[in-house]
mmCIF file as gemmi writes it, N, C-alpha and C atoms, coordinates in Angstrom:
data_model
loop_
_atom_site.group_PDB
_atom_site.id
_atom_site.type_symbol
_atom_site.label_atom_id
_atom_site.label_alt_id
_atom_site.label_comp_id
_atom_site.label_asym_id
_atom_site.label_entity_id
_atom_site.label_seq_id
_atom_site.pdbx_PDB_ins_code
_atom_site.Cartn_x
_atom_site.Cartn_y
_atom_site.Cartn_z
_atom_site.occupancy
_atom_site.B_iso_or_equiv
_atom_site.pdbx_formal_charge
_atom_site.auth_seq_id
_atom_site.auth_asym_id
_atom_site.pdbx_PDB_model_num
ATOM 1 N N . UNK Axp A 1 ? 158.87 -60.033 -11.022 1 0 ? 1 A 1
ATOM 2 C CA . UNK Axp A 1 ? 159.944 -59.245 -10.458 1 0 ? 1 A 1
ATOM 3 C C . UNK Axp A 1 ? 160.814 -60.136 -9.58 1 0 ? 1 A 1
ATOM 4 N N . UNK Axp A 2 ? 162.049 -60.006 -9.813 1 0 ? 2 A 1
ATOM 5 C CA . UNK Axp A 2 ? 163.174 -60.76 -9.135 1 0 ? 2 A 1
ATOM 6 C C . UNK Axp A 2 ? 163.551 -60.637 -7.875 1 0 ? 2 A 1
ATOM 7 N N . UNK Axp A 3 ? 163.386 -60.746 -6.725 1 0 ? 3 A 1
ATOM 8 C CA . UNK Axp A 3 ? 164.012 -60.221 -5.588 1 0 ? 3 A 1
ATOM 9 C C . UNK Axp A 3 ? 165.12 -60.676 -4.873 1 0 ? 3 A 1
ATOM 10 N N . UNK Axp A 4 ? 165.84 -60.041 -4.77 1 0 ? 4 A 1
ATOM 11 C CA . UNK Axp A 4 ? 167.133 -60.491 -4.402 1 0 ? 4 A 1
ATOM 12 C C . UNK Axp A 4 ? 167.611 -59.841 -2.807 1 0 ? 4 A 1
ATOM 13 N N . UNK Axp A 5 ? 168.829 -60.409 -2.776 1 0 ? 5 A 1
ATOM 14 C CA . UNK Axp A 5 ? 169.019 -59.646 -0.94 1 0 ? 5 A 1
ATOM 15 C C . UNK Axp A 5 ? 169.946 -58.374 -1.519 1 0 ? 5 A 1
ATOM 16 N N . UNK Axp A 6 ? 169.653 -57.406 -0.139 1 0 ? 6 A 1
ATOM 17 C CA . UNK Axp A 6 ? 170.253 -55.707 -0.591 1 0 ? 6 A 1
ATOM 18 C C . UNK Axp A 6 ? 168.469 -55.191 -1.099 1 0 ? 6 A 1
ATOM 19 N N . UNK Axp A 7 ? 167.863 -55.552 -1.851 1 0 ? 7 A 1
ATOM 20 C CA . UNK Axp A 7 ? 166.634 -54.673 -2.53 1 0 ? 7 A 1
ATOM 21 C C . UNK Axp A 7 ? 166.083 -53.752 -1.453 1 0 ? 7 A 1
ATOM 22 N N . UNK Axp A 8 ? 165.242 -53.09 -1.928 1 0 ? 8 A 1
ATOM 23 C CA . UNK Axp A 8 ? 164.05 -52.301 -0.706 1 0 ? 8 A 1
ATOM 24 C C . UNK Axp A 8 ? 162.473 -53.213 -0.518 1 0 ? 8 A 1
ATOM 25 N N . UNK Axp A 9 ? 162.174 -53.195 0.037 1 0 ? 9 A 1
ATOM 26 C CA . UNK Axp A 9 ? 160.851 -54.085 0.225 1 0 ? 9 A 1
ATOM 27 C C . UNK Axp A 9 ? 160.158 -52.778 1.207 1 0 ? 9 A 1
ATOM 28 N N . UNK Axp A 10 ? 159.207 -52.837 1.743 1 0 ? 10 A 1
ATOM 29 C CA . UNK Axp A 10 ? 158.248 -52.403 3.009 1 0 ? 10 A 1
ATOM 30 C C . UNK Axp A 10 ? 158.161 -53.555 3.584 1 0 ? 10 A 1
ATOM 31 N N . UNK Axp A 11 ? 158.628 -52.894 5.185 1 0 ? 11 A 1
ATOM 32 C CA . UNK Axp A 11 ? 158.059 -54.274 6.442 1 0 ? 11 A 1
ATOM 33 C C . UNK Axp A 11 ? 156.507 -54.024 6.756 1 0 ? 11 A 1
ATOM 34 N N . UNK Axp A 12 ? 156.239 -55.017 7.638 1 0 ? 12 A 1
ATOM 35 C CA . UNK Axp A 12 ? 154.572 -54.92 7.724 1 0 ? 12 A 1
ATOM 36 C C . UNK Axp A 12 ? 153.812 -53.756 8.344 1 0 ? 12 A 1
ATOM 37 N N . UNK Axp A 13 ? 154.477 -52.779 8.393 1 0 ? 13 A 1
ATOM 38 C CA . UNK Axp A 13 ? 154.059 -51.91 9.372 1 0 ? 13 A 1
ATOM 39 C C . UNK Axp A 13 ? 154.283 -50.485 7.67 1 0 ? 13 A 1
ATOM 40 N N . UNK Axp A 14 ? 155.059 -50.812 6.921 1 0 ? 14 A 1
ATOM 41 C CA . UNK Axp A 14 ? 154.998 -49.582 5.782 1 0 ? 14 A 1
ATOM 42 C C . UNK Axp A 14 ? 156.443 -49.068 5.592 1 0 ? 14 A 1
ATOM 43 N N . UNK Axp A 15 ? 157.259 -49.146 6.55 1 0 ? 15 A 1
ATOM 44 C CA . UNK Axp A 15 ? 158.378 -48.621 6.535 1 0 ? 15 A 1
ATOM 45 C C . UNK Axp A 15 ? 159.379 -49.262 5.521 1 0 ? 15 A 1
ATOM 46 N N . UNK Axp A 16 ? 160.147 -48.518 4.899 1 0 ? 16 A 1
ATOM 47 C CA . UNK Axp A 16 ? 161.008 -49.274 4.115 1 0 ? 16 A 1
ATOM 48 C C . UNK Axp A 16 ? 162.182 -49.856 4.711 1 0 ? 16 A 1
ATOM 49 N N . UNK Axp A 17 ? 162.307 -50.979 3.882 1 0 ? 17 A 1
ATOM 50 C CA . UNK Axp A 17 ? 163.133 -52.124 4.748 1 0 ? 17 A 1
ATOM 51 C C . UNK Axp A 17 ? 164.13 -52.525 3.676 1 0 ? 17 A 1
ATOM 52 N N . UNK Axp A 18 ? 165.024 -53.716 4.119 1 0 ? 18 A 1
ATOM 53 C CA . UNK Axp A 18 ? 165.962 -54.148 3.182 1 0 ? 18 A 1
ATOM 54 C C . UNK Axp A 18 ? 166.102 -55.706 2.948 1 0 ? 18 A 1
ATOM 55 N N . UNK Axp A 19 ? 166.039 -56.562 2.256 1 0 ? 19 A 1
ATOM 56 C CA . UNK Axp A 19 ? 165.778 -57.812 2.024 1 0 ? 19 A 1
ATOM 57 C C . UNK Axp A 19 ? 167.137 -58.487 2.424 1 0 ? 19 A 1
ATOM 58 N N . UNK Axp A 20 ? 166.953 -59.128 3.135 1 0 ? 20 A 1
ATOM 59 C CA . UNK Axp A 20 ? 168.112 -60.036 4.255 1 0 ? 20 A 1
ATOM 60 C C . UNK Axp A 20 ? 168.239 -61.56 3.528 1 0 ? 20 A 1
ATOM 61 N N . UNK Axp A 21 ? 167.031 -62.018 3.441 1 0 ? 21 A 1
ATOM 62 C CA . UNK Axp A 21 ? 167.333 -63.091 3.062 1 0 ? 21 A 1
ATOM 63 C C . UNK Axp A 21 ? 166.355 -63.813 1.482 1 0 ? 21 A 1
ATOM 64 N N . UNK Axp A 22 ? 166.247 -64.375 0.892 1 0 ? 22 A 1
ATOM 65 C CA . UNK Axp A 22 ? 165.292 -65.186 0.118 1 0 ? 22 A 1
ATOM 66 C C . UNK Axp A 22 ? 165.005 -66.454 -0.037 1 0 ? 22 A 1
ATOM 67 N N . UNK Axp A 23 ? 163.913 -67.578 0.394 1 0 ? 23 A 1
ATOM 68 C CA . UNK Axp A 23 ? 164.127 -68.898 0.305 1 0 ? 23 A 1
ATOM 69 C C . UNK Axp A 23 ? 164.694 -69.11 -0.913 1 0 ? 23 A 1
ATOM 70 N N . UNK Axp A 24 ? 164.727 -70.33 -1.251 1 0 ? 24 A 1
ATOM 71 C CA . UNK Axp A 24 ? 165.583 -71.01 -2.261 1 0 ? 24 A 1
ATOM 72 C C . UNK Axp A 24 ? 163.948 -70.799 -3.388 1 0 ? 24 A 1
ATOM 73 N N . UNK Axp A 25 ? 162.872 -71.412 -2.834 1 0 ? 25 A 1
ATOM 74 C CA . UNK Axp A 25 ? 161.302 -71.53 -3.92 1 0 ? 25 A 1
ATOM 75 C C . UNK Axp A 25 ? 160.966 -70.013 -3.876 1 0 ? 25 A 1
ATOM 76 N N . UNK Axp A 26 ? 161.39 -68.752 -3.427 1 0 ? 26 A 1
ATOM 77 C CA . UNK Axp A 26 ? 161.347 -67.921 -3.661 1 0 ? 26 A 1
ATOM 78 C C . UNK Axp A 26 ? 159.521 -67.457 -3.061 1 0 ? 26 A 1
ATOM 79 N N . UNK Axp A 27 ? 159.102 -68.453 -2.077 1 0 ? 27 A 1
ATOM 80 C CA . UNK Axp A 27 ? 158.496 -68.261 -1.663 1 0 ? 27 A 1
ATOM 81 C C . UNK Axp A 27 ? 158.086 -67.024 -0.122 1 0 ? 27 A 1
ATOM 82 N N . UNK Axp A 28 ? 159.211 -67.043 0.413 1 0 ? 28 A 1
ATOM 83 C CA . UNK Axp A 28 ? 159.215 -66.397 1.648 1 0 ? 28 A 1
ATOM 84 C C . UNK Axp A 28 ? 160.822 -65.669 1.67 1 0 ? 28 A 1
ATOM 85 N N . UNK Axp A 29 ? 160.533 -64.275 1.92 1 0 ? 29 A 1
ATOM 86 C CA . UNK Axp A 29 ? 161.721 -63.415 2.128 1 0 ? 29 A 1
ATOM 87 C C . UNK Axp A 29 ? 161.795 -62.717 3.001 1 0 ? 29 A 1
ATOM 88 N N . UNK Axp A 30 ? 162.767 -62.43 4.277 1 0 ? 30 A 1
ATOM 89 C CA . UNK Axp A 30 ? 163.324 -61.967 5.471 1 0 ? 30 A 1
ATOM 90 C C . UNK Axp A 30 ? 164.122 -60.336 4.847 1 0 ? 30 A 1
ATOM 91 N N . UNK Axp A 31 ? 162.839 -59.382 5.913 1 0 ? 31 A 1
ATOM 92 C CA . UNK Axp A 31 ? 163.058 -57.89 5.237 1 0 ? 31 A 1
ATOM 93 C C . UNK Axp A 31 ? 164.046 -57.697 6.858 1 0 ? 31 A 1
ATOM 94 N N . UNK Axp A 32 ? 164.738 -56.79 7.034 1 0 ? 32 A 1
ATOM 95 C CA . UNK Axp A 32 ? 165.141 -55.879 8.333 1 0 ? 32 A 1
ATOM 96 C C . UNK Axp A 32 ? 164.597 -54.208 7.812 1 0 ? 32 A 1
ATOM 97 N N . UNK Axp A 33 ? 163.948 -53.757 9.094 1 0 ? 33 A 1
ATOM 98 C CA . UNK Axp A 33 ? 163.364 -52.454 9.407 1 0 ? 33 A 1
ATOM 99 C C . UNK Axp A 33 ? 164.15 -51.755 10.343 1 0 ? 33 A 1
ATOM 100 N N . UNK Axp A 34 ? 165.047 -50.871 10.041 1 0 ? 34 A 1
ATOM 101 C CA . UNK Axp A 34 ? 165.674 -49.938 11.163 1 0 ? 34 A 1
ATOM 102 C C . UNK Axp A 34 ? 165.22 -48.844 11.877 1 0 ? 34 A 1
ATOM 103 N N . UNK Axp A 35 ? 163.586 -49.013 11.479 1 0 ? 35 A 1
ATOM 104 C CA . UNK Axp A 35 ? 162.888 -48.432 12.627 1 0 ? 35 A 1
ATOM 105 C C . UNK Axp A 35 ? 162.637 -49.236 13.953 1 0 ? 35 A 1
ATOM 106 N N . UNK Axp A 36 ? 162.027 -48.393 14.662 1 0 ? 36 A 1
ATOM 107 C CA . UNK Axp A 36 ? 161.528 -49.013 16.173 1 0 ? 36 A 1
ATOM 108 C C . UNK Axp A 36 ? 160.402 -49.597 15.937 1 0 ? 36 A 1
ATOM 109 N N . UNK Axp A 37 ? 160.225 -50.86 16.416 1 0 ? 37 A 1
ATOM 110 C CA . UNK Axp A 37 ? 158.862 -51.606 16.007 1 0 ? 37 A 1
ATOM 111 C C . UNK Axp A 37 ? 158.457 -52.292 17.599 1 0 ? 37 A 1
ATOM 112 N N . UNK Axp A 38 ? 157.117 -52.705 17.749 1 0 ? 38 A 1
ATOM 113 C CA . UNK Axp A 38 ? 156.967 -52.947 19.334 1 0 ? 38 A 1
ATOM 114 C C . UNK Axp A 38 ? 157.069 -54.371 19.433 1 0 ? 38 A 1
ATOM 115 N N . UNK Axp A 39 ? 158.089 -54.663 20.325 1 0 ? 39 A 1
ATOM 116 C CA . UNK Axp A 39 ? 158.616 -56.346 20.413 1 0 ? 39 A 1
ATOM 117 C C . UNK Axp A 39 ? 157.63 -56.95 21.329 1 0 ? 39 A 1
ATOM 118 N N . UNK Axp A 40 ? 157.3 -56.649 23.056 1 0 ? 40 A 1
ATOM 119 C CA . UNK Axp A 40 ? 156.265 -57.12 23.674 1 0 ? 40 A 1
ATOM 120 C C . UNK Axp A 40 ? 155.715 -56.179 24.782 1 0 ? 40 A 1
ATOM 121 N N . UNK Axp A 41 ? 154.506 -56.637 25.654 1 0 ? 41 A 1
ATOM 122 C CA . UNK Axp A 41 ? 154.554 -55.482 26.133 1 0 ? 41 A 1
ATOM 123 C C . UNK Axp A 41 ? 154.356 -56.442 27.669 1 0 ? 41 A 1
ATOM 124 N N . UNK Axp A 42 ? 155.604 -56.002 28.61 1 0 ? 42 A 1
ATOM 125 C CA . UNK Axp A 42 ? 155.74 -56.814 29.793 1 0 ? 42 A 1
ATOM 126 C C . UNK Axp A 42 ? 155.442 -56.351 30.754 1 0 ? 42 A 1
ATOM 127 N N . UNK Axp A 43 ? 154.902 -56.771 31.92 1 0 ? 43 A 1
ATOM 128 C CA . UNK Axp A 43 ? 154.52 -56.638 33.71 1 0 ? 43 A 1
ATOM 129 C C . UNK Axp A 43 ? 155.186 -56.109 34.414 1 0 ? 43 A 1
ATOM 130 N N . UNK Axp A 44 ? 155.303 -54.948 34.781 1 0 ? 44 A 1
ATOM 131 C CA . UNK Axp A 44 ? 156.15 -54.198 36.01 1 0 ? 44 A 1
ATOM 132 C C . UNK Axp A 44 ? 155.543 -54.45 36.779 1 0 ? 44 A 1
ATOM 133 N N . UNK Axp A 45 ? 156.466 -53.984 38.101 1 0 ? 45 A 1
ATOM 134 C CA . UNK Axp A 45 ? 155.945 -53.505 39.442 1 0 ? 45 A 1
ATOM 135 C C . UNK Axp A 45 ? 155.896 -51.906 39.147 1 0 ? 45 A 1
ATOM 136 N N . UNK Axp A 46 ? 154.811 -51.635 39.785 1 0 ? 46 A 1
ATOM 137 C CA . UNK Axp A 46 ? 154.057 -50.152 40.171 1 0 ? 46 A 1
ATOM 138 C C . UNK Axp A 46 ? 154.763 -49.572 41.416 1 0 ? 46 A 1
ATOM 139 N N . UNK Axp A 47 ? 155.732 -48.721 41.369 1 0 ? 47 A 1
ATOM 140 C CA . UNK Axp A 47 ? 156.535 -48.872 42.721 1 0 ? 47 A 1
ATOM 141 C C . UNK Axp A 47 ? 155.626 -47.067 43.348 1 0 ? 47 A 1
ATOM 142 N N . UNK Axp A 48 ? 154.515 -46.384 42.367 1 0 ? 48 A 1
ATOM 143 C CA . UNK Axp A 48 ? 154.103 -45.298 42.86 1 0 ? 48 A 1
ATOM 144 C C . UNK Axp A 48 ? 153.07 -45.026 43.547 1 0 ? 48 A 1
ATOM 145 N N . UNK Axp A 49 ? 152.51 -46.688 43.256 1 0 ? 49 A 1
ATOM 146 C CA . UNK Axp A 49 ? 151.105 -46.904 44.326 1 0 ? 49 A 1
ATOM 147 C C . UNK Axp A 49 ? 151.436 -48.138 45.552 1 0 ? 49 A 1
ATOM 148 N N . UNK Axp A 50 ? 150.731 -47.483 46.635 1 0 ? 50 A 1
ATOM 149 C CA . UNK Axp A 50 ? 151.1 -48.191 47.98 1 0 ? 50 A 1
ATOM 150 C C . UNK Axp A 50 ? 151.497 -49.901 47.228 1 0 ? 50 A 1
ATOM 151 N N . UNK Axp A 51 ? 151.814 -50.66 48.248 1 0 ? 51 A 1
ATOM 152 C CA . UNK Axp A 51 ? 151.606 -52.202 47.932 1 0 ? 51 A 1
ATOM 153 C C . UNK Axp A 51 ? 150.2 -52.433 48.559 1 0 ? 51 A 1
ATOM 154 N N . UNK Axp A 52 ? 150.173 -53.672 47.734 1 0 ? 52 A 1
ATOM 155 C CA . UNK Axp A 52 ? 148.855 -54.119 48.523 1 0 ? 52 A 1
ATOM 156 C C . UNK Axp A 52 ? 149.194 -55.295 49.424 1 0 ? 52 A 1
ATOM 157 N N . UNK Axp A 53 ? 147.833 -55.741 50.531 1 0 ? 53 A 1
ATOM 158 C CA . UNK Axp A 53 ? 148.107 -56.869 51.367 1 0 ? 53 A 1
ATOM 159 C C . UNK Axp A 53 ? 149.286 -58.198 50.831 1 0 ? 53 A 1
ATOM 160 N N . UNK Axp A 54 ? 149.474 -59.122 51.993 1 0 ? 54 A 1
ATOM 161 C CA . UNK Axp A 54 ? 150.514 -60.246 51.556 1 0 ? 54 A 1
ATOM 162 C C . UNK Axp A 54 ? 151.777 -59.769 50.234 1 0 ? 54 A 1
ATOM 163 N N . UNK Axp A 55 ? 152.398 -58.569 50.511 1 0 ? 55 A 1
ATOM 164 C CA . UNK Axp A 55 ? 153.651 -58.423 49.444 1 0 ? 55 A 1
ATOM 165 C C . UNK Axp A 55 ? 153.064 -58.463 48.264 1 0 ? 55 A 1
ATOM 166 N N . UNK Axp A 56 ? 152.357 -57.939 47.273 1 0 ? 56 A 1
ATOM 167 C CA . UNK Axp A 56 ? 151.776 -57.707 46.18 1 0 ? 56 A 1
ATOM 168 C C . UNK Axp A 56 ? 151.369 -56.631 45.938 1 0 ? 56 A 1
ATOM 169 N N . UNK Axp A 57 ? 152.861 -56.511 44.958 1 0 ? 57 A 1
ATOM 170 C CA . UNK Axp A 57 ? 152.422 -54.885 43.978 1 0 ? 57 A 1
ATOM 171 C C . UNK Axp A 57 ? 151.368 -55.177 43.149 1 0 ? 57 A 1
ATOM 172 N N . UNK Axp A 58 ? 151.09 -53.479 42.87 1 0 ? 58 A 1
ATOM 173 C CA . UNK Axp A 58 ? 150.389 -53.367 41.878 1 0 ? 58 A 1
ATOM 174 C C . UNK Axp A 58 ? 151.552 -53.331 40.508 1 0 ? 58 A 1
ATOM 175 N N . UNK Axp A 59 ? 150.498 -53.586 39.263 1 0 ? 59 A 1
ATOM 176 C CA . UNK Axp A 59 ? 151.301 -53.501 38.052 1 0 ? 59 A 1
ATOM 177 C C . UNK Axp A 59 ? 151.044 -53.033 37.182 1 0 ? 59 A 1
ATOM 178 N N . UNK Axp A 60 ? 151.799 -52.374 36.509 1 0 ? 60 A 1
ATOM 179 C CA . UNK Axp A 60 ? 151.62 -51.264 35.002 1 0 ? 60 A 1
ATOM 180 C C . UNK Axp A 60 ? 152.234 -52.206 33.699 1 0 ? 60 A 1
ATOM 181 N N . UNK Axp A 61 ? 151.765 -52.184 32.474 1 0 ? 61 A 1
ATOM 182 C CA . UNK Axp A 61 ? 152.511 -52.465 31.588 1 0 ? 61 A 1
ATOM 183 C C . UNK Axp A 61 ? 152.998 -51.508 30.956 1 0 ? 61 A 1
ATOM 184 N N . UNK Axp A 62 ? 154.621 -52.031 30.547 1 0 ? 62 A 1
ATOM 185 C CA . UNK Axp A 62 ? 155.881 -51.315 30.04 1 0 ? 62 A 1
ATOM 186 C C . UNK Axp A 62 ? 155.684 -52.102 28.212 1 0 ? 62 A 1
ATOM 187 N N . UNK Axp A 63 ? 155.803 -51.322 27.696 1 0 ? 63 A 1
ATOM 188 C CA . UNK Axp A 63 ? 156.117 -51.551 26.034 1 0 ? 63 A 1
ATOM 189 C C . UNK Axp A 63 ? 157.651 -51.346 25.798 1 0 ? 63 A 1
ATOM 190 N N . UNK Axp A 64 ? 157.648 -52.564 25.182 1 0 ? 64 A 1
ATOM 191 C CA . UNK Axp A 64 ? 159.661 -52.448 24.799 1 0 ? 64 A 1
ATOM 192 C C . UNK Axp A 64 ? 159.512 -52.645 23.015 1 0 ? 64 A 1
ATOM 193 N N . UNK Axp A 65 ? 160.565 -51.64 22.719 1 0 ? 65 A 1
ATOM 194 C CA . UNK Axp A 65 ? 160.797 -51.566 21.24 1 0 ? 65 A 1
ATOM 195 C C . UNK Axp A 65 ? 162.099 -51.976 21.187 1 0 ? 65 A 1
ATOM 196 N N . UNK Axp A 66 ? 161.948 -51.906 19.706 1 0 ? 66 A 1
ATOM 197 C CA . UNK Axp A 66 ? 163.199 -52.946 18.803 1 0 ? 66 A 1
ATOM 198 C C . UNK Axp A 66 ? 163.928 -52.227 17.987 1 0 ? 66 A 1
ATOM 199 N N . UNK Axp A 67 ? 164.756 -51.854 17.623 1 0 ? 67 A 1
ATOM 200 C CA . UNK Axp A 67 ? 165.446 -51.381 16.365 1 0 ? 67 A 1
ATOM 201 C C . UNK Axp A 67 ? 165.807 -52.411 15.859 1 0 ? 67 A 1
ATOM 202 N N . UNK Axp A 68 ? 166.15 -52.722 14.039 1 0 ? 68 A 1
ATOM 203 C CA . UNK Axp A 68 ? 166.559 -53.853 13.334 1 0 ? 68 A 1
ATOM 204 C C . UNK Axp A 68 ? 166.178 -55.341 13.655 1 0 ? 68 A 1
ATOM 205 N N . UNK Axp A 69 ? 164.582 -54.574 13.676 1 0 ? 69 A 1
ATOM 206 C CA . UNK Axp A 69 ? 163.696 -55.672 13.66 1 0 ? 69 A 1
ATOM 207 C C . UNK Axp A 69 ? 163.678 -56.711 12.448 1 0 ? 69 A 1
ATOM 208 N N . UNK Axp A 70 ? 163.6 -58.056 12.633 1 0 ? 70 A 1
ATOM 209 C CA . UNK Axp A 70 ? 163.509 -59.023 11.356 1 0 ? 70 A 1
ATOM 210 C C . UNK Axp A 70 ? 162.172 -59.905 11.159 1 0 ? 70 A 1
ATOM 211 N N . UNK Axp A 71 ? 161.608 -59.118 10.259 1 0 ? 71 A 1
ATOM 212 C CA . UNK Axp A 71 ? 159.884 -59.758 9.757 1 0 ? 71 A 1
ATOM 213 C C . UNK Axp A 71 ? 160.578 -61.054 8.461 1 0 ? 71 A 1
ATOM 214 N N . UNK Axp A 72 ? 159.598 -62.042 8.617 1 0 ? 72 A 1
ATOM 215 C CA . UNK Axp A 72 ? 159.464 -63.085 7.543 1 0 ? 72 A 1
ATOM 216 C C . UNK Axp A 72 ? 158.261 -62.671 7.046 1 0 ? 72 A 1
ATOM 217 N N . UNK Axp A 73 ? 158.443 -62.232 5.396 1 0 ? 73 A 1
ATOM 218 C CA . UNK Axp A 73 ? 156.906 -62.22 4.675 1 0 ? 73 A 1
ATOM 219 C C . UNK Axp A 73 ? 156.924 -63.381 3.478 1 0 ? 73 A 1
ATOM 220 N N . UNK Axp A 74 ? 155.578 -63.574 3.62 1 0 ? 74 A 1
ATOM 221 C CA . UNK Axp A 74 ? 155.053 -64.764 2.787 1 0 ? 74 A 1
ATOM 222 C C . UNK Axp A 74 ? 154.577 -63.881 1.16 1 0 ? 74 A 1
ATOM 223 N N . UNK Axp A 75 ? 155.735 -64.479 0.302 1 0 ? 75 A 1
ATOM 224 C CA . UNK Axp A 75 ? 155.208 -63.843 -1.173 1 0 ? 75 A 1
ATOM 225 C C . UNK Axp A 75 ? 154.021 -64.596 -1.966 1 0 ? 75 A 1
């Protein structure tokens, strides 16, 4: 099967995606997913619990998502 850019593929998560790019050896092809996918998940400050001693919050982690996320899959 031929894959070309424009096609439908699934990104790694299942969702259907759209083929962005294709190497030249047709080895590896770049899908975009216009769902929300989870990019990282970073260190807040806790601003609802006291601070603690010497200026040190406490900390919660925050999850940040992505729309038109870009996966590289290995064919």
């Amino acid at each position: 099967m031929e894959l070309k850019v424009g096609d439908s593929y699934k990104c790694p998560e299942g969702h259907k995606a759209i083929i962005v790019w294709v190497s030249e050896d047709k080895k590896l092809i770049a899908v975009k997913c216009h769902r929300k996918h989870l990019s990282k998940v970073k260190k807040v400050a806790d601003d609802t619990k006291p601070a603690l001693p010497y200026r040190r919050r406490n900390t919660k982690e925050r999850k940040i998502y992505v729309n038109n996320m870009v996966f590289l899959i290995k064919i």
